[in-house]
N, C-alpha and C positions, 0 to 999 in steps of 0.2 A: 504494500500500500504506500501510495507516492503521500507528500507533505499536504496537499491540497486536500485529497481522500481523509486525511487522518484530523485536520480543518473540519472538512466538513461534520465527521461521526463527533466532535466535539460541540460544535452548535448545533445538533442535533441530541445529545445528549443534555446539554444544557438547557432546549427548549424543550424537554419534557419532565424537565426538572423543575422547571417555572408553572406549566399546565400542572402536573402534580399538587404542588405546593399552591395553588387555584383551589383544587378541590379539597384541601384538609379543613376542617369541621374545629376550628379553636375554640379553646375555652374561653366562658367568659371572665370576667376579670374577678368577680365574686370567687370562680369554682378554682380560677389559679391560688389565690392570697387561700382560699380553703387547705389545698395539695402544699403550698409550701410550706402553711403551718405544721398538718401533717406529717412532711419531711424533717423540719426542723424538730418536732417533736422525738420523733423516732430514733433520728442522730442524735438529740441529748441523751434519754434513756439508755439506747447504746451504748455511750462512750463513759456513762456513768458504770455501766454492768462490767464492761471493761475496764476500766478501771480499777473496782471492787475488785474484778481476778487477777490484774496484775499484780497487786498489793497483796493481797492473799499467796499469789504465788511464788511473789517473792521473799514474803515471811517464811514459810513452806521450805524455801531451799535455802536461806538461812538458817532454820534451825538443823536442815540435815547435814549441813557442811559442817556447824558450830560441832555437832555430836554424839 
């Protein structure tokens, strides 16, 4: 395939990428702020739970080194 051919499979690729992105169905602005509370909720509680077993884990092999 010559430079021209590989040209065109490009803006052709990119115009279906544009019609695509036409027909996606977005949230409204209510149901995003709803989903990143959501998100942001989950990532705390996560990082809290990990945390808890880090600390625990590293008590844990503390005490097995100490004896």
């Amino acid at each position: 395939m010559d430079f021209k051919g590989k040209i065109e499979n490009l803006k052709g690729y990119f115009i279906d990428v544009y019609m695509e992105a036409k027909r996606v169905t977005w949230p409204s602005k209510k149901d995003a702020i709803k989903g990143t509370y959501v998100v942001l909720i989950t990532v705390v509680i996560a990082a809290i739970f990990l945390g808890i077993v880090d600390v625990g884990l590293a008590r844990f092999i503390q005490a097995l080194l100490r004896g």
